[in-house]
Backbone bond lengths (Angstrom), bond angles and torsions (degrees), N, CA, C in turn:
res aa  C-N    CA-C-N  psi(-1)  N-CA   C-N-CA  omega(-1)  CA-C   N-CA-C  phi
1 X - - - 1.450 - - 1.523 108.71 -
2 X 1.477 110.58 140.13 1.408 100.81 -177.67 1.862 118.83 -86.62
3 X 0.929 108.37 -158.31 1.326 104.90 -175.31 1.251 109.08 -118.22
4 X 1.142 127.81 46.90 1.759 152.10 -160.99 2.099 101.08 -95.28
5 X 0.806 108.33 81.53 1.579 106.35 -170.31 1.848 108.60 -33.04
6 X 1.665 111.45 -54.36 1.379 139.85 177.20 1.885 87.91 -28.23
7 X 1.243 124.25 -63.71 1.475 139.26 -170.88 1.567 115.98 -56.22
8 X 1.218 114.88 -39.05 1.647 133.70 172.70 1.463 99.95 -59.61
9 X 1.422 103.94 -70.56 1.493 97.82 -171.76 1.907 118.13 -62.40
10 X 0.944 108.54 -23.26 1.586 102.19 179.29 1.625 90.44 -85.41
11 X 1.180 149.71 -52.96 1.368 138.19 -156.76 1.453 101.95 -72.97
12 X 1.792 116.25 -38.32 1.464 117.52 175.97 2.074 118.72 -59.24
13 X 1.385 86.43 -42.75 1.900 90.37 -173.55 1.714 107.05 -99.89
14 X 1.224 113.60 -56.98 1.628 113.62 -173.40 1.630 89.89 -61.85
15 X 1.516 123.33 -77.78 1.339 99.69 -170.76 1.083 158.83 -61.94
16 X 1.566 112.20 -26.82 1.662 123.33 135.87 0.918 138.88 -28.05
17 X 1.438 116.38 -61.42 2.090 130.88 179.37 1.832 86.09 -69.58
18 X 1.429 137.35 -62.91 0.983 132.69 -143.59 1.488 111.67 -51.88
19 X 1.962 93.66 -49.60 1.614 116.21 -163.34 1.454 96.53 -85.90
20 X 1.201 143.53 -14.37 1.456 128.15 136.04 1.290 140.88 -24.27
21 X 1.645 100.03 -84.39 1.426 112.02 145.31 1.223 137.09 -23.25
22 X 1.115 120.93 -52.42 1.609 130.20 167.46 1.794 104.14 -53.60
23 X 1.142 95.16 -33.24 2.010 104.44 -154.81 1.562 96.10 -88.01
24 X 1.385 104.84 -33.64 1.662 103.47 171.42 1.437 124.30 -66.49
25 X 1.226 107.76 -44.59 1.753 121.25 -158.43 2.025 88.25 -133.82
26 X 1.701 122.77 77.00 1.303 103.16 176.95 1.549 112.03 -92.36
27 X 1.515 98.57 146.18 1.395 101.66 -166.54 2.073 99.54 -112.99
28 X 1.613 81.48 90.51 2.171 79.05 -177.82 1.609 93.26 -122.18
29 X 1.107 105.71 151.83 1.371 133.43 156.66 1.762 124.29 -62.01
30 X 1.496 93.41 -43.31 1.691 99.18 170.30 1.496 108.06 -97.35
31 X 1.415 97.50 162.42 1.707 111.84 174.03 1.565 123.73 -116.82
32 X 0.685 120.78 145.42 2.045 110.04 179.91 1.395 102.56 -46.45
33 X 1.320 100.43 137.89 1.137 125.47 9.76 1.547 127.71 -129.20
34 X 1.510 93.67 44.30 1.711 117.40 157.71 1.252 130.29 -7.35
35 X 0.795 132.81 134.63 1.867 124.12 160.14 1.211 113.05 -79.66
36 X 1.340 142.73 -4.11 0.967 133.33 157.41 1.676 107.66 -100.79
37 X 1.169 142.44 -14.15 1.173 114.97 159.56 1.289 120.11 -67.38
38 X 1.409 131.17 -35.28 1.563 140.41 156.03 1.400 108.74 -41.84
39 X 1.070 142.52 -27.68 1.519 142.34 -147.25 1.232 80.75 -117.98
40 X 1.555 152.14 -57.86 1.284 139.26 -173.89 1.405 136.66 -41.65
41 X 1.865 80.45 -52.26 1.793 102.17 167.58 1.334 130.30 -71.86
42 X 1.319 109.94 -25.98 1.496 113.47 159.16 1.205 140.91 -73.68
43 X 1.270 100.35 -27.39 1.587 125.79 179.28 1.531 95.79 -70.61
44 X 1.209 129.93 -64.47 1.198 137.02 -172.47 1.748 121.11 -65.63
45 X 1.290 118.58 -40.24 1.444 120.57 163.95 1.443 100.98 -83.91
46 X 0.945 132.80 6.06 1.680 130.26 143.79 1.510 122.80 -53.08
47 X 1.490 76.00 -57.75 1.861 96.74 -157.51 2.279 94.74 -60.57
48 X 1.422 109.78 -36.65 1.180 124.29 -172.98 1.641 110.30 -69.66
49 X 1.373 86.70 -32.37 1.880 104.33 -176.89 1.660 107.32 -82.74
50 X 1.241 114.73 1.44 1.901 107.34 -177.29 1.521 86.26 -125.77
51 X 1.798 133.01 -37.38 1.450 114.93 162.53 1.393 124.14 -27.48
52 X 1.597 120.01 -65.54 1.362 143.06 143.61 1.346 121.57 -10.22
53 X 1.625 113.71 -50.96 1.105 119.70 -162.05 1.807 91.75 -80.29
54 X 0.835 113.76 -43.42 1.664 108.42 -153.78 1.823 92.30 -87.58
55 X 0.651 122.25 15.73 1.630 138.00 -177.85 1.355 119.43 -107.04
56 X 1.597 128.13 -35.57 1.109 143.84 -129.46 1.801 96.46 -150.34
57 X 1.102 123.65 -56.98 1.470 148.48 167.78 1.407 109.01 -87.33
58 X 1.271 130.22 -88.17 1.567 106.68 -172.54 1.405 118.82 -69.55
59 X 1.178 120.12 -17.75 1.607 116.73 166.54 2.016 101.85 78.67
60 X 1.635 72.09 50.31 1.690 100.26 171.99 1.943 105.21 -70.97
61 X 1.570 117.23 122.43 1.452 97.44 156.48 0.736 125.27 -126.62
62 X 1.598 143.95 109.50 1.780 134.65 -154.94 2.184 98.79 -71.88
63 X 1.254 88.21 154.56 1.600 109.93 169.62 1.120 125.55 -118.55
64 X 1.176 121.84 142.95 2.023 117.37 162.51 1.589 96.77 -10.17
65 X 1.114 103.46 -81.86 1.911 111.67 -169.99 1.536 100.72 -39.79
66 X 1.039 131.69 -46.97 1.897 120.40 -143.64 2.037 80.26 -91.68
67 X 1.587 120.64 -24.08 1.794 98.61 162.77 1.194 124.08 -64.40
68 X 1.363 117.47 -39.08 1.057 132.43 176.78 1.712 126.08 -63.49
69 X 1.286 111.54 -24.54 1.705 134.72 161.18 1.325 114.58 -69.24
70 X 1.783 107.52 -52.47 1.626 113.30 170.22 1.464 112.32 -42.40
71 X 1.389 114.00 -74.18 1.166 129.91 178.40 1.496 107.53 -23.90
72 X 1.996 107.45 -84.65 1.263 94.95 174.36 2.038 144.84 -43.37
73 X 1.239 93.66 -18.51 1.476 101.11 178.93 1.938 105.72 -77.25
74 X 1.728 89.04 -42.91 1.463 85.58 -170.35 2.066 116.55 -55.91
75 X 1.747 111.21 -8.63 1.084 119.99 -168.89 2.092 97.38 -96.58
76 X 1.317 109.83 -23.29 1.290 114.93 -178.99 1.406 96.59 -83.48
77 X 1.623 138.04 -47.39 1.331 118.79 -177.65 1.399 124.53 -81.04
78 X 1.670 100.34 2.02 1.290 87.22 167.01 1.805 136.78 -107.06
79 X 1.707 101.84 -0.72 1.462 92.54 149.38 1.507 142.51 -99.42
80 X 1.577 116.82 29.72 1.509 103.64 138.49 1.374 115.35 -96.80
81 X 1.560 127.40 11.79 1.269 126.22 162.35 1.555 114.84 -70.14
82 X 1.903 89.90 -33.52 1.831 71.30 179.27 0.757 126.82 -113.29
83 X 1.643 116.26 11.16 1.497 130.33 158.82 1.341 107.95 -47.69
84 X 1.539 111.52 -58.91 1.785 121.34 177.34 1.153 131.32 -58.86
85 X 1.351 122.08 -12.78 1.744 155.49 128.22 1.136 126.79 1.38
86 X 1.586 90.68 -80.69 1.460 135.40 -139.89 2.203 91.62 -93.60
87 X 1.268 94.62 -53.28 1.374 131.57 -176.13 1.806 108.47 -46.30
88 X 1.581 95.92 -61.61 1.386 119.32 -168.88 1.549 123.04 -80.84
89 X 1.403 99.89 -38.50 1.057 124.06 168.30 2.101 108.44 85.40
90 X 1.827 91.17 -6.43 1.821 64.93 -156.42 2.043 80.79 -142.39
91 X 1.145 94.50 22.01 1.790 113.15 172.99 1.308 101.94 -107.14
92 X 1.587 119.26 137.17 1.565 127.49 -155.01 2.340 88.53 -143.35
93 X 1.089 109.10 52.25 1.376 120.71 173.65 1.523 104.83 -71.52
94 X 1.378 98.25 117.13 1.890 107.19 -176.51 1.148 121.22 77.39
95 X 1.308 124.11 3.46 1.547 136.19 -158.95 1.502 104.09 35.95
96 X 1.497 117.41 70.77 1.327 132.53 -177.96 1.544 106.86 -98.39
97 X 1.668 128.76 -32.70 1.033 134.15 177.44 1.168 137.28 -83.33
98 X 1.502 92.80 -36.62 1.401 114.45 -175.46 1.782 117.78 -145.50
99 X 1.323 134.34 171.87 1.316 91.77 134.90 1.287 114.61 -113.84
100 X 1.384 118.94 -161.66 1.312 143.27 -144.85 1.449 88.77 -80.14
101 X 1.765 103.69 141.97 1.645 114.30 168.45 1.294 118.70 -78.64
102 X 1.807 132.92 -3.38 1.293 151.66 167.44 1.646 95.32 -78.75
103 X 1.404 101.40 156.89 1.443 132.45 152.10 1.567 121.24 -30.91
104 X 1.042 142.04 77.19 1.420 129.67 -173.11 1.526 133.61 -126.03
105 X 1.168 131.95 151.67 1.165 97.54 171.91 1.731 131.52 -83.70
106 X 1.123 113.24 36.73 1.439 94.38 143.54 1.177 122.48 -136.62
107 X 1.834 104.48 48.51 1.257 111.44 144.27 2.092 116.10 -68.05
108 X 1.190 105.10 16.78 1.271 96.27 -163.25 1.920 93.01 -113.52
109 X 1.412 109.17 3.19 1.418 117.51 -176.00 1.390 115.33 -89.60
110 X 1.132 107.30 -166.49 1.685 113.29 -173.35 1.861 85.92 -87.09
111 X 1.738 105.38 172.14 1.543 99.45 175.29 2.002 102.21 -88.06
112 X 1.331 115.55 -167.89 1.315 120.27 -169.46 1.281 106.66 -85.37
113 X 1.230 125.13 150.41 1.787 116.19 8.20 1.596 96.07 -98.26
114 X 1.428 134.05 11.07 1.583 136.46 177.11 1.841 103.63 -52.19
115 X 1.057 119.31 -28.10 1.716 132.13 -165.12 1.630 100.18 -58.03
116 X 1.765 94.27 -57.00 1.536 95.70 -163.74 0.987 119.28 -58.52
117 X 1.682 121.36 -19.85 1.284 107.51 -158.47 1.750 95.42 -106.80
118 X 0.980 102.92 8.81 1.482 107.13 166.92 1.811 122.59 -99.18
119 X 1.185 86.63 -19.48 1.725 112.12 156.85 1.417 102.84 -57.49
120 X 1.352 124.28 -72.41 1.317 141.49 -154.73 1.750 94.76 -38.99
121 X 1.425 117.07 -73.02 1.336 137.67 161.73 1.631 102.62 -16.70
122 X 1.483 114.30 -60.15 1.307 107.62 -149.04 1.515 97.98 -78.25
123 X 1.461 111.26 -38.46 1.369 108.23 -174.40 1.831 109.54 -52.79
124 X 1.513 105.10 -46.76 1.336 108.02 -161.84 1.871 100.32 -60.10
125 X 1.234 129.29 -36.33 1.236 136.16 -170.36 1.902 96.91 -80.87
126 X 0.936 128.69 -19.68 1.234 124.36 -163.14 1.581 92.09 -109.81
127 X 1.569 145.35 -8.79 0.824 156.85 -164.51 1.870 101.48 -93.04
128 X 1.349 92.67 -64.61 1.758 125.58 -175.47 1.666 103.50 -66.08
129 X 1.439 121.10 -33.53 1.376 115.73 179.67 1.575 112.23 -78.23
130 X 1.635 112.24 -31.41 1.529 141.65 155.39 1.704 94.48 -27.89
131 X 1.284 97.01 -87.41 1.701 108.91 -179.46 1.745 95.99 -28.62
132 X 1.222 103.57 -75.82 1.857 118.95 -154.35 1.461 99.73 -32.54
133 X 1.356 116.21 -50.92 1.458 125.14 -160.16 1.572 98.71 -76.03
134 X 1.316 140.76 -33.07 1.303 116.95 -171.13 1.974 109.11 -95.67
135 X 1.475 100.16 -23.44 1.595 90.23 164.57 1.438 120.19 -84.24
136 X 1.598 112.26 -21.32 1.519 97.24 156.80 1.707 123.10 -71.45
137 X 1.296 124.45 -15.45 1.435 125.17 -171.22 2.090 84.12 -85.00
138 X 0.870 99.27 -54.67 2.381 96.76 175.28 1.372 94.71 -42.70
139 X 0.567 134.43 -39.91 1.910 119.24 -175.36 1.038 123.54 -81.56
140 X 1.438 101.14 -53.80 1.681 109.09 175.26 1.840 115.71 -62.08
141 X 1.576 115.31 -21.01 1.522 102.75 169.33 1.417 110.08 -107.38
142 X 1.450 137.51 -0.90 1.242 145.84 148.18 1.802 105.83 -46.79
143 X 0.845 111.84 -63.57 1.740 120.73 174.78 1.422 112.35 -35.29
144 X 1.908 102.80 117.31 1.645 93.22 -179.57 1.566 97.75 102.78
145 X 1.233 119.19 -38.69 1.821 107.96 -158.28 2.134 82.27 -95.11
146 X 1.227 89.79 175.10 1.442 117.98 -168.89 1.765 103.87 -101.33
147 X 1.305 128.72 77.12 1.448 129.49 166.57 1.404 95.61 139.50
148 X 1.290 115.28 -156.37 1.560 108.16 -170.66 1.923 94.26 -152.91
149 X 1.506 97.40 -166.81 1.315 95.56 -147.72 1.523 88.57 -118.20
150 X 1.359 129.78 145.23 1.482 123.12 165.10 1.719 117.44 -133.62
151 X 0.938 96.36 165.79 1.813 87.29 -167.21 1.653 99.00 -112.89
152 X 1.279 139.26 141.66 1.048 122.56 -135.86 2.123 85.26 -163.22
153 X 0.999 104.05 82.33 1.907 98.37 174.65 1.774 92.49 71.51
154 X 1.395 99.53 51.16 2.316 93.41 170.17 0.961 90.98 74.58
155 X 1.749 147.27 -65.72 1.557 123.93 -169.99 1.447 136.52 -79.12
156 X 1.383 95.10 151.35 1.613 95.10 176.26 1.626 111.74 -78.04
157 X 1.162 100.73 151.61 1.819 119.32 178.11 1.106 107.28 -148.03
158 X 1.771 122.80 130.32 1.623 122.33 146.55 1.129 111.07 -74.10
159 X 1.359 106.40 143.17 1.612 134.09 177.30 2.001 98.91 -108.32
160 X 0.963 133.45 119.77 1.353 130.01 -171.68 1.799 98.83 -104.36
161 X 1.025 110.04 148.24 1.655 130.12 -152.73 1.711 85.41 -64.99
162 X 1.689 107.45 -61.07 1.161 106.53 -178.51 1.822 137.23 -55.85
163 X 0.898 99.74 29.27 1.326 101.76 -154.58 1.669 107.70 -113.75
């Protein structure tokens, strides 16, 4: 993976919240012990497992701006989803068309197309709580250590008092 910040934030927010979602409410056709139900779950605690990674290992830190980038990307990847939609007629990419004939949660939304834009909301709050949790987790292990922490081009760095 390169070191493209633009890339962090879509793999940190779209693919995290997304591959959650999927992991909460999965919507497969096959059942175990399928190769594609195996291939779903991996694929997806993957996608959660390299969020992590660039968080934890590259010393990824999202900003106001990099939600605000998510967001916008998440609106750029989603019209060739609904080009392919629109196109196909029977492809449901992003649950842009429809939603899902499984159990999900947004069976708990308005019906279509009222959902998405209640999506929009959820993403942006589910984006921003994204943020909340990793600058509240910077504080809480900053605490106790000797200097403080600064974010410097998306990464975190200690700066030591003595220095």
């Amino acid at each position: 993976m390169t070191k493209h910040k633009a890339l962090y934030d879509v793999l940190f927010f779209l693919g995290s919240m997304g591959a959650l979602q999927a992991l909460l409410t999965p919507n497969l056709d096959e059942t175990f012990p399928h190769f594609r139900y195996f291939q779903f779950f991996i694929a997806h605690i993957g996608i959660i497992g390299a969020a992590l990674f660039v968080v934890a290992v590259e010393r990824y830190r999202p900003t106001f701006r990099s939600v605000l980038r998510a967001m916008l990307w998440l609106h750029i990847l989603a019209i060739p989803a609904w080009i392919t939609n629109y196109l196909s007629g029977t492809t449901n990419f992003m649950f842009l068309a429809r939603k899902p004939a499984t159990a999900s949660l947004l069976d708990w939304l308005a019906p279509w197309p009222w959902y998405l834009l209640e999506l929009e909301i959820i993403a942006f709050c589910l984006f921003f709580a994204l943020y909340g949790v990793v600058k509240g987790l910077d504080l809480w292990m900053s605490k106790g250590k000797s200097g403080r922490y600064i974010t410097m081009n998306g990464a975190l760095r200690h700066e030591r008092d003595d220095e």
